[in-house]
N, C-alpha and C positions, 0 to 999 in steps of 0.2 A: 494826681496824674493817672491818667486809665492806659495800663499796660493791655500793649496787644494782645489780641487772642490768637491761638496758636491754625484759626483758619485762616486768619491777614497773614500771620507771617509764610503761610504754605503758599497763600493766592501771590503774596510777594516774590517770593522762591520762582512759583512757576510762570510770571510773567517776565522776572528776568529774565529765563530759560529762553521763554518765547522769544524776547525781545534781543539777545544777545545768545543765540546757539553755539556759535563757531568761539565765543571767546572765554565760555562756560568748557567745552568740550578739549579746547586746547591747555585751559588749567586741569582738566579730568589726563589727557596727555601724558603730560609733566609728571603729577604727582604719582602718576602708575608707576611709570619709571623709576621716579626717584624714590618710591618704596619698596620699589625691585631692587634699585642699586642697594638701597641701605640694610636691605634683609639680606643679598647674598655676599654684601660685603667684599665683594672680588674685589685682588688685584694684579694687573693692573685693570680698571674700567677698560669694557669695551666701549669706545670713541663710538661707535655705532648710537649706543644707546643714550650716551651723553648730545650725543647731535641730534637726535631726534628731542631729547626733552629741552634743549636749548634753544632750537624750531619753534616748541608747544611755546615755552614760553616767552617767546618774541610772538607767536601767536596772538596770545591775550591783550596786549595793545594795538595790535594790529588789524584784527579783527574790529575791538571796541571801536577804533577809530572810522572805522568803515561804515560803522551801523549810526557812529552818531553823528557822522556827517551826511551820510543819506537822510538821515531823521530832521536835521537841519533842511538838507534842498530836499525834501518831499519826495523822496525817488520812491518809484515803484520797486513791484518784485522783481523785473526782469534785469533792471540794473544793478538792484543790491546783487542778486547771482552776481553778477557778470564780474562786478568789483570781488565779490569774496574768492569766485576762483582765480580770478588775476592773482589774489593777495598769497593761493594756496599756491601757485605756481610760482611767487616771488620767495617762498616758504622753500621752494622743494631746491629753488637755484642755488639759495644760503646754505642748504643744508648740503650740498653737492662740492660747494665751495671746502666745507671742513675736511679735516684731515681724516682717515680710519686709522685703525689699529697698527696696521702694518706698515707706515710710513714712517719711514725711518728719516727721512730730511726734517725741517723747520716746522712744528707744529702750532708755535705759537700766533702768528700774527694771523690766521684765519679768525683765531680767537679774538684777538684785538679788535679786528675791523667788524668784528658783530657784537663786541662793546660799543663801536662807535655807532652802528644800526639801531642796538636797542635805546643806546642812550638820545638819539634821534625820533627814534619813533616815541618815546615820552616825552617829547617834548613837543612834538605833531598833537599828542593828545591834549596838548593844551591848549591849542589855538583851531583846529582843526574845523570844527561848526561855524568858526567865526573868520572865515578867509577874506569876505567880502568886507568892504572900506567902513571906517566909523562901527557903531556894534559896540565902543568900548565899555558900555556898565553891562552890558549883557555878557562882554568877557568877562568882566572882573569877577560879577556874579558865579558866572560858571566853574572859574578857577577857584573862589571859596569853595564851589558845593564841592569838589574835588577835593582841595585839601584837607577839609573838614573830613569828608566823608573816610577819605585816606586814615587820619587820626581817629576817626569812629570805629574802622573796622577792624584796626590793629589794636585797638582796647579793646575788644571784643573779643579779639583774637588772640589774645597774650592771656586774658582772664581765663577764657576756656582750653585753650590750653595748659594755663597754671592749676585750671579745679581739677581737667581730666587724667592729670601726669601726676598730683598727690592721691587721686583716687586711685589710680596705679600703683603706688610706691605703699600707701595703705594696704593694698591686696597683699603687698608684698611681706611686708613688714608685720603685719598682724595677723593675717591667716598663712604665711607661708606657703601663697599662691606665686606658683611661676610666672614670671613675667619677665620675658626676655628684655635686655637692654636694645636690642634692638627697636622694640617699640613707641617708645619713648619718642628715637628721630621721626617714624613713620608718622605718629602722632601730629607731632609739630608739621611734617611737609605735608599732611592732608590740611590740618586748619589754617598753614601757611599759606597753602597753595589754591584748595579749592574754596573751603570755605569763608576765606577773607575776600578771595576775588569777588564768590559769588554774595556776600553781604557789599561789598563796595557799589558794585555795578548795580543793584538794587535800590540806589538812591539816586541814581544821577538819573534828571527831567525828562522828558520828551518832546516838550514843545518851551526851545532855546526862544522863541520870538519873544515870549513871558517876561523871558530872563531882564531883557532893557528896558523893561517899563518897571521894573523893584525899583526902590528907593529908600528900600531898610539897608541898616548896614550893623552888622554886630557890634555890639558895644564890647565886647570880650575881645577879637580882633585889636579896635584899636588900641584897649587899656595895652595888651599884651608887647603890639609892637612899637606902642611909645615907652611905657617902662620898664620895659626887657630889652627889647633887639633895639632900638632908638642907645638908649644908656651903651650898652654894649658895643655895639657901632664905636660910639664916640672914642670910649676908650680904647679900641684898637687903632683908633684912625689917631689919634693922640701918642699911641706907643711909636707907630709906625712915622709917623713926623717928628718925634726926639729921636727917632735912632737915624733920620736922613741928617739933622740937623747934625749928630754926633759923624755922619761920613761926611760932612762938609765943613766941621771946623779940625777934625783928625784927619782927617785925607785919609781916611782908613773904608776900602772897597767894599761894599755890602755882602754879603755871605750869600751865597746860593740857594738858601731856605726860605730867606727875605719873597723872594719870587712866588714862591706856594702859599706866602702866610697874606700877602697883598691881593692876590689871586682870593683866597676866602674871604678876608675882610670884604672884599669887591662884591662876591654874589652876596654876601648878609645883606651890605647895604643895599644893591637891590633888592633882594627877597623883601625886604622891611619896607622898601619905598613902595612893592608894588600892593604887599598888604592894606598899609593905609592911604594909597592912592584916591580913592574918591572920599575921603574923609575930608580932602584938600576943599571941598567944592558946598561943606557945610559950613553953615556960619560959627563963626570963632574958631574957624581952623587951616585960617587963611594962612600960618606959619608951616604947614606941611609943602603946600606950594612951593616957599621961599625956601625950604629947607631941602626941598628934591632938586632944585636948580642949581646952591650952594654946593649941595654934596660931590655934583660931577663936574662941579671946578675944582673942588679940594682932590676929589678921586684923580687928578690929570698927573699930579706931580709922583704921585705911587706908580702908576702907570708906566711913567718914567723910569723909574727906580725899579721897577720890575722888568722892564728891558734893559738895564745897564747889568742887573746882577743875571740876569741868565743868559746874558750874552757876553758876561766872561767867563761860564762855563761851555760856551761854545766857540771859545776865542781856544781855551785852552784842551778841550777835548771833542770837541767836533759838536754835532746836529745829534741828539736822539731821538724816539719816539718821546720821550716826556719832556723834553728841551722842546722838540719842537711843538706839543700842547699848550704851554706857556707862552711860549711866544705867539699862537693861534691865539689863547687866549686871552693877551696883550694885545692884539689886534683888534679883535672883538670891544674891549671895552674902553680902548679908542675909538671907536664908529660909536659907541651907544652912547656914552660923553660927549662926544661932538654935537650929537644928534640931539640928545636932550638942553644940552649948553645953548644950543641954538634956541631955545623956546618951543621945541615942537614936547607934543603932549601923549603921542600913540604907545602904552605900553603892549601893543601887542607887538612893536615892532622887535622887544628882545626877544622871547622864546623863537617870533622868526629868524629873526639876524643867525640867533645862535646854531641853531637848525641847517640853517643854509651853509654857514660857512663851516660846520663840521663835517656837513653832507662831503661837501666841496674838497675838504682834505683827505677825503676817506679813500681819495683813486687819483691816480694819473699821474705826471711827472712830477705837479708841484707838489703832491700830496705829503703826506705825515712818513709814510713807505717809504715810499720811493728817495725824497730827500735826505730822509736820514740815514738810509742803507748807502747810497750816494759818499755823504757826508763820511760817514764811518771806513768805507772802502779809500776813498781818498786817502784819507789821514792813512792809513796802514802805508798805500802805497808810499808815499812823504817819505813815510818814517822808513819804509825797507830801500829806497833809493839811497839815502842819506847814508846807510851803514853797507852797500854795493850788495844785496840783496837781492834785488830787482833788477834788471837793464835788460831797457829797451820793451816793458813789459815782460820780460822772463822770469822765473827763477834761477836766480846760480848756484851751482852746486845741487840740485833737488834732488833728490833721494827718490830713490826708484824701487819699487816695493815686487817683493818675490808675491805673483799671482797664488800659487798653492799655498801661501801660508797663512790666511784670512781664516777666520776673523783678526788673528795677528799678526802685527804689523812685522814683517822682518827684510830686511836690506838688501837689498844683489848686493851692495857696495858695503856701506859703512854708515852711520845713521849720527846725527848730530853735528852733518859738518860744518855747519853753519855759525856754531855756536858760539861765543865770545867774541864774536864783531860788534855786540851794543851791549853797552851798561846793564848792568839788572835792573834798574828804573824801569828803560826803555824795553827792557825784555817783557815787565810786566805789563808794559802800558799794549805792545803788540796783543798780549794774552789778555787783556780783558777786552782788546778790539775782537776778536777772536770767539772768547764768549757771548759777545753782544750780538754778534752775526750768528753764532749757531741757535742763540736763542731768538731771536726777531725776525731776521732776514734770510739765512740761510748762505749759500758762498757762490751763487752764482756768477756775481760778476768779479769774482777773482780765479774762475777754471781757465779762464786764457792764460792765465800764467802759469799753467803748468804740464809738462808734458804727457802726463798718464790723464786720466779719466779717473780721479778719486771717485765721484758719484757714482762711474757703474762698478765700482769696489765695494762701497759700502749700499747699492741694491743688493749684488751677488750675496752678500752676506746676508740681509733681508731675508732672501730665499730660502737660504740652510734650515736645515730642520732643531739645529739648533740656534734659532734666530733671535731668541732671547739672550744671547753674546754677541750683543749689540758692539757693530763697531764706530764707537764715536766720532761723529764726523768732525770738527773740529778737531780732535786731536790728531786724526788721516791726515788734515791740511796744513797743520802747523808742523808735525813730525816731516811730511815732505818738505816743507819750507826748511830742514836741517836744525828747526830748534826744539828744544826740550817745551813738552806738553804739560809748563807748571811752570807756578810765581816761585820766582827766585829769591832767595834774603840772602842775606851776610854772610858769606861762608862762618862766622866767628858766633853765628846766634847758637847754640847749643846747649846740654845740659853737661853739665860734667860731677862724675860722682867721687867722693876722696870717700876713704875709712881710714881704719886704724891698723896701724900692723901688727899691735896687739889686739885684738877682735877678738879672737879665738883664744879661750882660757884666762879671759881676762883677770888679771887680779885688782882690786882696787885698793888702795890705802887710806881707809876713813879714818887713819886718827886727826882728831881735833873735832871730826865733825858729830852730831847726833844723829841725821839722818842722811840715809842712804836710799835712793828708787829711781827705777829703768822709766826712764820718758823719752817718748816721740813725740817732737813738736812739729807736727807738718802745719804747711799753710793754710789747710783747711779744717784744721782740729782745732776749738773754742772752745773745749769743755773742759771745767773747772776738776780739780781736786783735790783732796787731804789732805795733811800731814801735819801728825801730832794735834789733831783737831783743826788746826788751820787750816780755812778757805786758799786755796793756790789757783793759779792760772798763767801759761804764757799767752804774751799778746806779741803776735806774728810781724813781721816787718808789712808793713803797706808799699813804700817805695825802697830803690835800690841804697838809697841814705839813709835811713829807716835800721834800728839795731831792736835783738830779740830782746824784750823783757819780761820778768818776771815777779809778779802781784805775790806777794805773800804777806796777810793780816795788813799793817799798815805800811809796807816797805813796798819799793820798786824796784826793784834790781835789772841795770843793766848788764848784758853780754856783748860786746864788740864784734859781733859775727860779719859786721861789714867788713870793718879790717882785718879777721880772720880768713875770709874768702877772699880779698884782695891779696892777700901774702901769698897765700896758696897757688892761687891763677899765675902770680909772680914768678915763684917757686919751682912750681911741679908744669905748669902749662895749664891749659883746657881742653884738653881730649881723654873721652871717653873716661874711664876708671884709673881714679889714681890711690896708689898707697902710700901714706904719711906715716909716721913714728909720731907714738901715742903720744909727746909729750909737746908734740905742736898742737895738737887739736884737743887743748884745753882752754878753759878760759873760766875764769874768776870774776865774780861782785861782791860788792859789798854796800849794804844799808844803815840805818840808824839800830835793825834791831837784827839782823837777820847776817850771814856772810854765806856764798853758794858756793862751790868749783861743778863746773860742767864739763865731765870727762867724756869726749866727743865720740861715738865711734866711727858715723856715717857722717858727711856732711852733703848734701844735693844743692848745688850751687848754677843758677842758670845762666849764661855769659854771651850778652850781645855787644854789639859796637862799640855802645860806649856806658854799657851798665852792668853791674854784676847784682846778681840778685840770690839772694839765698831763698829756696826752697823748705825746704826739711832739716831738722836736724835731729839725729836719735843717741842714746846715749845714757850715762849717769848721773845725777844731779845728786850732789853732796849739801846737805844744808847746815848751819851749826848758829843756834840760840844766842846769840850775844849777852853776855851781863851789862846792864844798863843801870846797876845801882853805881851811884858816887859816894 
């Protein structure tokens, strides 16, 4: 094979350049940035800098897409402008949309919804030349050279950065040449970012008309996705129908994870069906046909099963953002089963379908936003009506904040009075409605319920010169609501510490025994030791039924520290530090060859509901050699 010479590979480079400027320049963008972030290491990021290379690189598809759709309808130069600066003004609107530095409300969902942008605009890029009806091998074609070319450049680009990062670590390593770690990331986001795009984009065609008159089709493709992703397929599609057949002879409700794992089975199988799609259409491989048809009858009943399990996590905790992606996506691959069930044959109808109806969720009242911020507000109000919280839209009792005392929070009144009207369950279930909203939504449509202006509290604070004392907005809203700003447990979950009341000047009475030594057995200590040449070790309790033992040569020796901590808690209580008399906190074993006493002095003992648990225990461990001749 005759390797390029290194003028193809320049004349390559520069006709890319030529042919794709804005999507060349927009990965140049990016990676300046993010070798700026990774050199100065600040934090926190400035939001500036991060939205500008977030821009660059929704860029790069955005662009591509522009050039190779023009390059499909033949547009001249005047229209390619026209299109690229629309695309640079739909650029500047995104980047207007994201949050800066100094924004102290809800930063995340800007973020989201340009997840849901970029993950839209790749999928624009795969249908994009081919809008116009029929075109399908000339799609499928184009979607190989893509995914192919995808996988060419990231070997390419994983090799060269493995050769140029050991050539580094060599410098380092044997001439005792500096070379900051910093480099290393710089490294990887310049051949991540510029040079993988700019080899990617260097292979995809220019003239798409080409593409529907091939009629090769890789032999490698198919081998790969009939006995890899085919095999594969099956057996998830097998797991996934014994575990419905196991919730319909147990009546046992599918698990909420069932949802995600139905969800991925579901794109394999597509990805696989669209790989070997026109393999269907060669002779002896008329079983691909019958096998794409089959699949999205079998696919109908997961489908199902994927709306029943994530719609009783929104039976019992409302709409989220991810809840309601699942169910978007349960939607989806109801229309695309339908559609193919039916006989029709267009795969370019998924990447559109999917495109569309993400586009679709991405704004307005039915959106992914809107209804789960909705969703989540509802449920709060429910809950704080049910426990006289709320009425009539108000709060009762709200807690009214001294203005001069910001950043914190302090009371004209009294602060908490809200508190023990609901279960600690329900106190927690409030507090992660709470977190969900200051991190997704932010709390605008529960300010009518309250009589101050938290938001222009926690601006003012914003302002201060010491505005790095952030005051948390979520905890402003909840603390005015009169409840505590934190998940509640058992009042009874604690740690409780006993010793010994002899501790101090301890004497020990080793007669009978050979050896004497000071051991700590905490629950994270596994390391072995001595005695008298003998391999020892305790092995820790795992559960609160669980008692300490003790490995020595070939003996086991049990300790009863369950039912010593149990007596104790009995006894003395579970608060804080207690002192015991040394001749309770002993305990004795015995083996075939071996006999212990463990004179206790510390015992750390942890105490929930309905578990006691032993911790640590420190102390003296008496051992004494048994004669074992008869």
């Amino acid at each position: 094979m005759k390797l390029p010479s290194l003028s193809y590979l320049s004349h390559s480079a520069a006709r890319a350049f030529v042919r794709f400027p804005l999507t060349i320049l927009s990965a140049a963008i990016a990676v300046v940035i993010g070798v700026y972030l990774c050199e100065t290491n600040a934090e926190p990021f400035d939001l500036r800098y991060i939205n500008v290379m977030l821009c660059a690189a929704l860029g790069i598809s955005m662009f591509f897409c522009i050039t190779v759709f023009s390059d499909k309808q033949g547009y001249g130069l005047k229209i390619r402008v026209l299109l690229h600066i629309v695309a640079m003004l739909l650029l500047g609107a995104i980047y207007l949309t994201l949050p800066d530095s100094k924004q102290t409300l809800n930063t995340a969902l800007p973020y989201i919804r340009y997840t849901i942008y970029s993950i839209v605009m790749h999928l624009l890029v795969a249908f994009v030349p081919y809008t116009e009806k029929g075109k399908l091998n000339g799609f499928w074609h184009y979607n190989k050279i893509l995914f192919v070319r995808f996988l060419t450049a990231a070997l390419y680009s994983g090799f060269l950065y493995g050769g140029l990062a050991l050539a580094l670590a060599s410098l380092r390593w044997l001439f005792d040449v500096h070379v900051h770690d910093e480099l290393f990331g710089d490294l990887f986001i310049v051949i991540g970012g510029l040079f993988n795009t700019w080899f990617f984009i260097a292979g995809i065609p220019q003239n798409f008309n080409e593409l529907d008159d091939l009629h090769e089709y890789p032999r490698g493709i198919k081998i790969f996705s009939q006995y890899v992703l085919l095999p594969l397929l099956i057996l998830y599609l097998v797991i996934l129908y014994v575990y419905t057949g196991k919730i319909i002879v147990l009546w046992n409700w599918p698990k909420g994870m069932v949802s995600y794992l139905v969800s991925c089975v579901a794109v394999l199988g597509i990805l696989t069906l669209l790989l070997i799609h026109p393999y269907g259409h060669l002779s002896g491989n008329g079983w691909i046909r019958k096998f794409s048809r089959i699949y999205y009858f079998v696919l109908f009943p997961l489908v199902v099963l994927l709306f029943i399990a994530v719609g009783m996590r929104i039976a019992d905790y409302g709409i989220t953002i991810n809840r309601y992606i699942i169910v978007l996506l349960g939607i989806w691959l109801t229309i695309v089963c339908s559609y193919f069930t039916l006989g029709k044959t267009n795969i370019k109808f998924i990447p559109v379908s999917l495109a569309v109806i993400m586009m679709l969720a991405s704004f307005g009242y039915w959106g992914m936003f809107s209804v789960s911020e909705r969703s989540q507000v509802n449920r709060l109000g429910n809950i704080l009506e049910n426990y006289k919280i709320l009425r009539n839209g108000k709060i009762e009792h709200e807690v009214i904040w001294r203005a001069d005392s910001l950043p914190m929070l302090y009371a004209v009144d009294k602060d908490e009075i809200n508190e023990g009207l609901m279960p600690d369950s329900v106190h927690n279930e409030v507090r992660s409605i709470f977190s969900y909203l200051d991190n997704h939504h932010g709390f605008e449509l529960i300010r009518d319920w309250y009589k101050q202006d938290i938001d222009s509290m926690i601006r003012v604070n914003g302002n201060k010169k010491d505005h790095w004392r952030w005051l948390d907005e979520a905890s402003a809203y909840m603390r005015s609501m009169g409840l505590k700003d934190e998940y509640l447990y058992n009042s009874s979950d604690e740690s409780v510490y006993f010793s010994s009341e002899s501790s101090e000047d301890r004497v020990i009475d080793i007669q009978g025994f050979d050896y004497l030594l000071r051991k700590d057995a905490w629950s994270n200590d596994d390391s072995e030791f001595t005695v008298g040449g003998v391999k020892c070790a305790f092995v820790h309790p795992q559960l609160s039924t669980d008692r300490l033992l003790f490995l020595i040569d070939n003996d086991t020796l049990v300790f009863q520290t369950d039912v010593l901590a149990r007596r104790l808690i009995s006894e003395y209580g579970s608060n804080d530090t207690r002192s015991v008399p040394s001749q309770e906190m002993s305990l004795q074993s015995s083996g075939r060859q071996w006999h212990a006493r463990l004179d206790i002095e510390h015992l750390n003992v942890y105490v929930s509901q309905d578990t006691v648990e032993v911790n640590g225990i420190g102390g003296e461990l008496l051992l004494k050699k048994m004669n074992t001749d008869h």
